[in-house]
C-alpha positions as CSV (number, residue, x, y, z in Angstrom):
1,X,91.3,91.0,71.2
2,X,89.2,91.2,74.7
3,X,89.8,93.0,77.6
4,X,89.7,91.5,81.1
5,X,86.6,93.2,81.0
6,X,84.7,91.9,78.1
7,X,86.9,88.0,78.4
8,X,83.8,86.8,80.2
9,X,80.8,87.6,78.4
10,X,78.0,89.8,80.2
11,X,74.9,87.8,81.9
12,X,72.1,87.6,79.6
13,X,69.6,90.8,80.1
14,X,66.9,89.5,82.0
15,X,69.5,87.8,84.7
16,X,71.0,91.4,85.1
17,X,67.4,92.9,85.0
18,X,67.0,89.9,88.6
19,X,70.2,90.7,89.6
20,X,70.4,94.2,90.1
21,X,66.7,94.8,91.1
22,X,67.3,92.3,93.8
23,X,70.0,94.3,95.4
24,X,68.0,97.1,96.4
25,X,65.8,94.4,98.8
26,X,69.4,94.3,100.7
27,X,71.1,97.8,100.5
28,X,70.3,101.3,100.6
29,X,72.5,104.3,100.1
30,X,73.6,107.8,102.1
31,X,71.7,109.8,99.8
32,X,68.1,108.0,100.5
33,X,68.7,107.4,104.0
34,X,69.5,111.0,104.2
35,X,66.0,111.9,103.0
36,X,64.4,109.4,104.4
37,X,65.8,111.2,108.1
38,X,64.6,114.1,106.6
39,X,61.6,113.4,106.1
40,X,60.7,111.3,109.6
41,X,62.5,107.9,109.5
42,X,60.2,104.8,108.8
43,X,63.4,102.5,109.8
44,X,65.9,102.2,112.7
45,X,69.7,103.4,111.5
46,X,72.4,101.2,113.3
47,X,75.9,102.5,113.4
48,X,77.3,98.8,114.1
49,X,81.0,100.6,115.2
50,X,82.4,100.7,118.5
51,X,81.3,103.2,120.7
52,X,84.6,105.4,120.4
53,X,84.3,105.4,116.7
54,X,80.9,106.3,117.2
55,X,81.2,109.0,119.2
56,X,84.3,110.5,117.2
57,X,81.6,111.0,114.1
58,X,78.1,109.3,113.1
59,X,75.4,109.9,111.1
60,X,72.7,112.2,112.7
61,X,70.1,110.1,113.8
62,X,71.9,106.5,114.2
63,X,72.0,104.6,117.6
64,X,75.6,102.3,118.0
65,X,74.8,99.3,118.5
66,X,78.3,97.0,117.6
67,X,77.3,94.2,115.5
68,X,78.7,92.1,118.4
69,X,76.1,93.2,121.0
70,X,73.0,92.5,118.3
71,X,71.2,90.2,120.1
72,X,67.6,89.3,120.6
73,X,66.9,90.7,124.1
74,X,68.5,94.0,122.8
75,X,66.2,94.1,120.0
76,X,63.1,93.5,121.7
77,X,62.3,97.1,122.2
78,X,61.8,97.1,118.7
79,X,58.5,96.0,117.0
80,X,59.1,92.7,114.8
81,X,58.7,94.3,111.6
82,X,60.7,97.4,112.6
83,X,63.2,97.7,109.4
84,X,66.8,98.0,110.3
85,X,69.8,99.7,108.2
86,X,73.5,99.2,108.9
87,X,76.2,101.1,108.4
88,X,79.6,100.7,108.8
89,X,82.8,102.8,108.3
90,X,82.9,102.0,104.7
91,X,83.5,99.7,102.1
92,X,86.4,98.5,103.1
93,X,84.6,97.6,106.5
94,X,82.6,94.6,106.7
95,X,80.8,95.4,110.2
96,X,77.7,96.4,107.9
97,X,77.4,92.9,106.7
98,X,78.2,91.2,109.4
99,X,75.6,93.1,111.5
100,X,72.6,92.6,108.7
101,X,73.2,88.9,109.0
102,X,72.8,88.7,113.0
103,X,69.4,91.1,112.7
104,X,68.9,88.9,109.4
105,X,69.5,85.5,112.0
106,X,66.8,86.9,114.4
107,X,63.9,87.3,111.7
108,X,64.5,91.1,111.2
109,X,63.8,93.0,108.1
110,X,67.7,94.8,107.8
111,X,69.8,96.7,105.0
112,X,72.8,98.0,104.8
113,X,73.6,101.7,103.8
114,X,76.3,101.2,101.0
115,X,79.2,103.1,101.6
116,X,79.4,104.4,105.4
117,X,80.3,106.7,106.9
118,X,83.0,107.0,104.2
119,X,79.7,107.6,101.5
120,X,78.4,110.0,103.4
121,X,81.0,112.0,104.2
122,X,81.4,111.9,100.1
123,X,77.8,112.7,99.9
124,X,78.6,116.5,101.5
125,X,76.8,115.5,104.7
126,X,77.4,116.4,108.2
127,X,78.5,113.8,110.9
128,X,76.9,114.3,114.6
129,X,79.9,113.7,117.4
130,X,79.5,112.6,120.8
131,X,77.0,109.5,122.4
């Protein structure tokens, strides 16, 4: 008898090998952008919140920019192959994602930090308050 878990039968190894080494070209997570801060940031962190949620707690470092205001003009202080990550409050948010695909839309090199602001609260790190 199968599970709901085993009724449809794993992906052959090399597809999983493509698979899952693929998704670290488009996420990230708190632990490596936390050492990556650490250590003198070679990427841009976008908290793509509101500003209110911004300023109630954000990850040290991040400039809020709302997914909604990404727009080329704004991102012209950057250099073109500036890398971008994304975070959002979680993942049950999807302002993350929808923020990657409008940098992704305007030819920049983006990925999301997996989990938030919820991960890295998990994570034991501190959040920075205020603008």
């Amino acid at each position: 008898m199968s599970t709901s878990v085993t009724a449809i039968p794993c992906a052959p190894s090399d597809a999983a090998r493509d698979h899952f080494a693929t998704e670290f070209s488009f996420e990230t997570d708190c632990w490596d952008v936390h050492d990556g801060l650490s250590k003198g940031a070679d990427f841009v962190l976008l908290d793509v919140r509101a500003p209110a949620l911004f300023a109630n707690g954000h990850v040290p470092g991040a400039i809020n920019l709302p997914h909604g205001k990404i727009i080329a003009s704004k991102m012209a202080q950057w250099a073109p192959d500036t890398i971008f990550v994304t975070y959002c409050a979680g993942p049950h948010c999807n302002g993350a994602a929808r923020g990657a695909l409008r940098l992704a839309e305007l030819g920049r090199p983006v990925k999301i930090m997996a989990g938030g602001i919820t991960g890295w609260v998990d994570e034991g790190f501190e959040l920075a308050s205020g603008e």
